[in-house]
mmCIF file of the C-alpha atoms, coordinates in Angstrom:
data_MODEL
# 
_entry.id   MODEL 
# 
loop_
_atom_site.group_PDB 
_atom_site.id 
_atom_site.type_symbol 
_atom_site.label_atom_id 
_atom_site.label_alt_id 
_atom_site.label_comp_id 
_atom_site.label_asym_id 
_atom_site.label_entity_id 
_atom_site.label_seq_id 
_atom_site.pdbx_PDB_ins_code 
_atom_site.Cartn_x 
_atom_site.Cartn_y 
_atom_site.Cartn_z 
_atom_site.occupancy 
_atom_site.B_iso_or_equiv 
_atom_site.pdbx_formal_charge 
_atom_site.auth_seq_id 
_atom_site.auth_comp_id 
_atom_site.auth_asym_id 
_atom_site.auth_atom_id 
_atom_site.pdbx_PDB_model_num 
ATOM 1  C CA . UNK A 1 1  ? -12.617 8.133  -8.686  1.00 0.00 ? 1  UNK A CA 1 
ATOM 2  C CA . UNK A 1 2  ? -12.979 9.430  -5.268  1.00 0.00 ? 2  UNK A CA 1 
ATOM 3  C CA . UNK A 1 3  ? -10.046 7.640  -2.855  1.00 0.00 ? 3  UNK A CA 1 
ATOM 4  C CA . UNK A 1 4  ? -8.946  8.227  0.691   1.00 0.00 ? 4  UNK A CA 1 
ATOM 5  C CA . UNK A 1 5  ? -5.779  9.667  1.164   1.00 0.00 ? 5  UNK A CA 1 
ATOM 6  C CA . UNK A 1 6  ? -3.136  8.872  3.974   1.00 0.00 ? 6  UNK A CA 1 
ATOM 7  C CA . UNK A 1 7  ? -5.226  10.996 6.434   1.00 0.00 ? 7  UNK A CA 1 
ATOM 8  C CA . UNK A 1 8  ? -8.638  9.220  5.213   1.00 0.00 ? 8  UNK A CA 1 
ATOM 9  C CA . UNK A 1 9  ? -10.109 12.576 3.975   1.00 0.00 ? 9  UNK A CA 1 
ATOM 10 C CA . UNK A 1 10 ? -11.486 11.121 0.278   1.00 0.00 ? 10 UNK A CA 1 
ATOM 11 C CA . UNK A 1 11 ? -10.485 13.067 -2.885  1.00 0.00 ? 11 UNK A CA 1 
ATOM 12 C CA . UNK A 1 12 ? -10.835 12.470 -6.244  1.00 0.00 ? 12 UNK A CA 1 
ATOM 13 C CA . UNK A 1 13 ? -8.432  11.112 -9.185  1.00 0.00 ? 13 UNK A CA 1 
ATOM 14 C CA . UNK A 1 14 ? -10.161 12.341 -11.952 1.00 0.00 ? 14 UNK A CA 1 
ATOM 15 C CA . UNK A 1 15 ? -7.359  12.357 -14.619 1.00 0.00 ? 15 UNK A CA 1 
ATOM 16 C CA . UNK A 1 16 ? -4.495  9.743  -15.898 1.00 0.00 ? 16 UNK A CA 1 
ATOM 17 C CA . UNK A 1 17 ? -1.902  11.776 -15.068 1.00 0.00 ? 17 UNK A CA 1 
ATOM 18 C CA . UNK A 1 18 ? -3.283  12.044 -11.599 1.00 0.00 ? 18 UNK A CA 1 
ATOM 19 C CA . UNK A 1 19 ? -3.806  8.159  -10.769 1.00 0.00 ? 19 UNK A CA 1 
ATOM 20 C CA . UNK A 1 20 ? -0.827  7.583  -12.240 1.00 0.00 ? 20 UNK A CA 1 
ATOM 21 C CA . UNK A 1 21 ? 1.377   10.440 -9.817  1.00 0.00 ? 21 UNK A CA 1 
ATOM 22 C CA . UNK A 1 22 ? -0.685  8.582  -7.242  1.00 0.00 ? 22 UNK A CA 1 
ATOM 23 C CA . UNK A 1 23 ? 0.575   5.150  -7.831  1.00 0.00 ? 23 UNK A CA 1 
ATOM 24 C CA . UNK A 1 24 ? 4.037   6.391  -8.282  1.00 0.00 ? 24 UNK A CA 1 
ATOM 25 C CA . UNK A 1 25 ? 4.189   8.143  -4.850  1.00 0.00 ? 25 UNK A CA 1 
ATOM 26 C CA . UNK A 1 26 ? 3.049   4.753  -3.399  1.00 0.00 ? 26 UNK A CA 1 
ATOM 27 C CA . UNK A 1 27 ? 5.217   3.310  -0.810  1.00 0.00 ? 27 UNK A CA 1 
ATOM 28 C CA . UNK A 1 28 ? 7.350   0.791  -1.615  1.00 0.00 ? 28 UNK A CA 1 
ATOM 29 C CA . UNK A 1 29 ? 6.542   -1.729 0.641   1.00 0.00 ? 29 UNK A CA 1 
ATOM 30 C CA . UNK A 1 30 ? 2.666   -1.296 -0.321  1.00 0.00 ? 30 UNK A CA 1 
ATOM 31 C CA . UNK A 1 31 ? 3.102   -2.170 -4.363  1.00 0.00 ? 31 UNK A CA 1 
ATOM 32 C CA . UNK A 1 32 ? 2.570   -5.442 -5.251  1.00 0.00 ? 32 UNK A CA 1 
ATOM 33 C CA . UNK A 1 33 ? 1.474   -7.284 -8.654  1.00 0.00 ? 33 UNK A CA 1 
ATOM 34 C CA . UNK A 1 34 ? -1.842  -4.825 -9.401  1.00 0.00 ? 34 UNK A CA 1 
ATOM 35 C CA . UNK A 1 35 ? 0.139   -1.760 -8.368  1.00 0.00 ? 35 UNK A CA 1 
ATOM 36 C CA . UNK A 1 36 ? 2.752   -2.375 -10.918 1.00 0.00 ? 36 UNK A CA 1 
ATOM 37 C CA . UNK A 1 37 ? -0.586  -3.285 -13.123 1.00 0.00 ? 37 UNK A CA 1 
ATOM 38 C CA . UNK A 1 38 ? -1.900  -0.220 -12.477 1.00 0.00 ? 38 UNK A CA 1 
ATOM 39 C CA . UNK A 1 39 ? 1.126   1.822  -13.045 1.00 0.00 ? 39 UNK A CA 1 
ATOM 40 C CA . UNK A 1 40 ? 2.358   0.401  -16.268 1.00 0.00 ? 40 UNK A CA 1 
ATOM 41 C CA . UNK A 1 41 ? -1.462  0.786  -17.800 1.00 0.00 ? 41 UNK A CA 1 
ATOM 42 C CA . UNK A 1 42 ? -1.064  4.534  -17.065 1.00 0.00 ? 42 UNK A CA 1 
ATOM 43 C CA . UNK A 1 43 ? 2.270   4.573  -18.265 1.00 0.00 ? 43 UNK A CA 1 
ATOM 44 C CA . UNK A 1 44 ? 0.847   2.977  -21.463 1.00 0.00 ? 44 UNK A CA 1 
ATOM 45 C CA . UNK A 1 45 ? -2.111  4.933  -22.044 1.00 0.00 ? 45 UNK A CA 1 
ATOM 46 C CA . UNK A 1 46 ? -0.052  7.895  -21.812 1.00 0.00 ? 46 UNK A CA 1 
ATOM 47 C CA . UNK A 1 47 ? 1.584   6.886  -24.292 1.00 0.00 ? 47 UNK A CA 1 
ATOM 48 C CA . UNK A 1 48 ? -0.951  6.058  -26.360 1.00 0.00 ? 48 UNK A CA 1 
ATOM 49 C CA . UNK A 1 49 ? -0.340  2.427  -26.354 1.00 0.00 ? 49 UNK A CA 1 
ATOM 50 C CA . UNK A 1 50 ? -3.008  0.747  -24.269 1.00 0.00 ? 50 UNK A CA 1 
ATOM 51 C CA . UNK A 1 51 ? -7.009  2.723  -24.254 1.00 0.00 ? 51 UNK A CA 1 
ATOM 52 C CA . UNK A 1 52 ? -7.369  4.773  -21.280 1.00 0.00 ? 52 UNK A CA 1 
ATOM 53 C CA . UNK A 1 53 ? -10.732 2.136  -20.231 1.00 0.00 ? 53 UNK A CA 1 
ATOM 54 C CA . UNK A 1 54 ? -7.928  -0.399 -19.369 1.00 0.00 ? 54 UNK A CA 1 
ATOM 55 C CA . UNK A 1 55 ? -6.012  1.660  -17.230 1.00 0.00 ? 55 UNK A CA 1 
ATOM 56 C CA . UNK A 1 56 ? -9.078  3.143  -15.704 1.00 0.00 ? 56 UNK A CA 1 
ATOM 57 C CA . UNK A 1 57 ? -10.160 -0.897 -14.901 1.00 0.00 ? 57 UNK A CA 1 
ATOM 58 C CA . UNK A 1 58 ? -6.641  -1.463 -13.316 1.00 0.00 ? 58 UNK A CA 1 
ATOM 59 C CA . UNK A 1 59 ? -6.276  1.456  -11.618 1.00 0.00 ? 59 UNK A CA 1 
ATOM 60 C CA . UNK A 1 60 ? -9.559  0.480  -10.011 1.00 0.00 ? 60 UNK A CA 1 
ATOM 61 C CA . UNK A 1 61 ? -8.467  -2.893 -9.434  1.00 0.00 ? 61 UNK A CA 1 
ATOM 62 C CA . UNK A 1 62 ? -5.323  -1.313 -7.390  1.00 0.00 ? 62 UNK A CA 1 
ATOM 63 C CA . UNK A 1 63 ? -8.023  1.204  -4.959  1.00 0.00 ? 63 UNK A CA 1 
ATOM 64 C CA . UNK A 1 64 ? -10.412 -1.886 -4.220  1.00 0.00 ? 64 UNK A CA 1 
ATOM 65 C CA . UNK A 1 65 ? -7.878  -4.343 -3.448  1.00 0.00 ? 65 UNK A CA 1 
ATOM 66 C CA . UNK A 1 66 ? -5.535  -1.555 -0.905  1.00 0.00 ? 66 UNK A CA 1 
ATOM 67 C CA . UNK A 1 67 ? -9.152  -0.336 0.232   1.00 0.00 ? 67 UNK A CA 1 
ATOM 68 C CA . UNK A 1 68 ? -8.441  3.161  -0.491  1.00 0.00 ? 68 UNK A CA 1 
ATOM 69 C CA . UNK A 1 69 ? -11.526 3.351  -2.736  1.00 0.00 ? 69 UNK A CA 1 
ATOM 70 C CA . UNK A 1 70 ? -13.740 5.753  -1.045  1.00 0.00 ? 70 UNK A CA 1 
ATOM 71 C CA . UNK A 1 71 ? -16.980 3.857  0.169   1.00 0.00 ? 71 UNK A CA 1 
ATOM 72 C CA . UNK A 1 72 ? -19.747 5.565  -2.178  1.00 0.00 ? 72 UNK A CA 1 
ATOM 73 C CA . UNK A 1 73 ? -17.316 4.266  -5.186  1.00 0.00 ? 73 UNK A CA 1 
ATOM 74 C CA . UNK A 1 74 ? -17.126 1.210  -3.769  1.00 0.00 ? 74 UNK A CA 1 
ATOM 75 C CA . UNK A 1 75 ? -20.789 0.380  -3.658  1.00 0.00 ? 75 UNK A CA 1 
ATOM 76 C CA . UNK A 1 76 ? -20.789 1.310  -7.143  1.00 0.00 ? 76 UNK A CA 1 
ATOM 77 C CA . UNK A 1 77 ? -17.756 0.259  -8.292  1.00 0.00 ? 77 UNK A CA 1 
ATOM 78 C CA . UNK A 1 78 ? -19.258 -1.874 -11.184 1.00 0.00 ? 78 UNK A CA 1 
ATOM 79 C CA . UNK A 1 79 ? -21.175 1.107  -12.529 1.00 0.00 ? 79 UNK A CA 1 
ATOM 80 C CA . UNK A 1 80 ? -18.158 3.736  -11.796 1.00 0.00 ? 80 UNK A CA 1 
ATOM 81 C CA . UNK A 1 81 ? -17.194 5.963  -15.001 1.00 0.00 ? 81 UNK A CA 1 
ATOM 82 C CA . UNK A 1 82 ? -14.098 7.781  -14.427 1.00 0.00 ? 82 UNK A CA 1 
ATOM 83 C CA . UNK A 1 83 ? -12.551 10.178 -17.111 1.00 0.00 ? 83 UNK A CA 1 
ATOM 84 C CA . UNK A 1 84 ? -8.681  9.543  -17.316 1.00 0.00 ? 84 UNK A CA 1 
ATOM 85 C CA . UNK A 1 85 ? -7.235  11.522 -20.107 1.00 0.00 ? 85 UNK A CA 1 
# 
């Protein structure tokens, strides 16, 4: 899932553990209710107690609604396969 980083040079989040150290370095005063989705779904898969689909959906959720998904993502957003593991 290609996202822009704090300088707005897009890079990819191609693994769980990756979206997940992503969402945990977030700022504080930038997490809100789909963050702390997002983050507890990786959390869970990781565990092996949610599928990784679900946290792939919310950690997709989280990038569309901060606008850090990158722009080619976001036009196909709906068709996006990412592989978390």
């Amino acid at each position: 899932m290609p996202i822009f980083d704090g300088l707005d040079f897009p890079h990819g989040v191609a693994t769980l553990w990756e979206a997940f150290a992503m969402l945990n370095e977030w700022p504080s005063y930038g997490r809100d209710a789909t963050h702390e989705a997002a983050l507890d779904a990786c959390r869970d898969a990781m565990a092996d107690e949610c599928d990784v689909e679900t946290a792939r959906a919310k950690v997709l959720a989280f990038a569309l609604s901060t606008g850090i998904l990158a722009y080619e993502a976001r036009a196909a957003h709906t068709t996006l396969r990412v592989e978390l593991m």
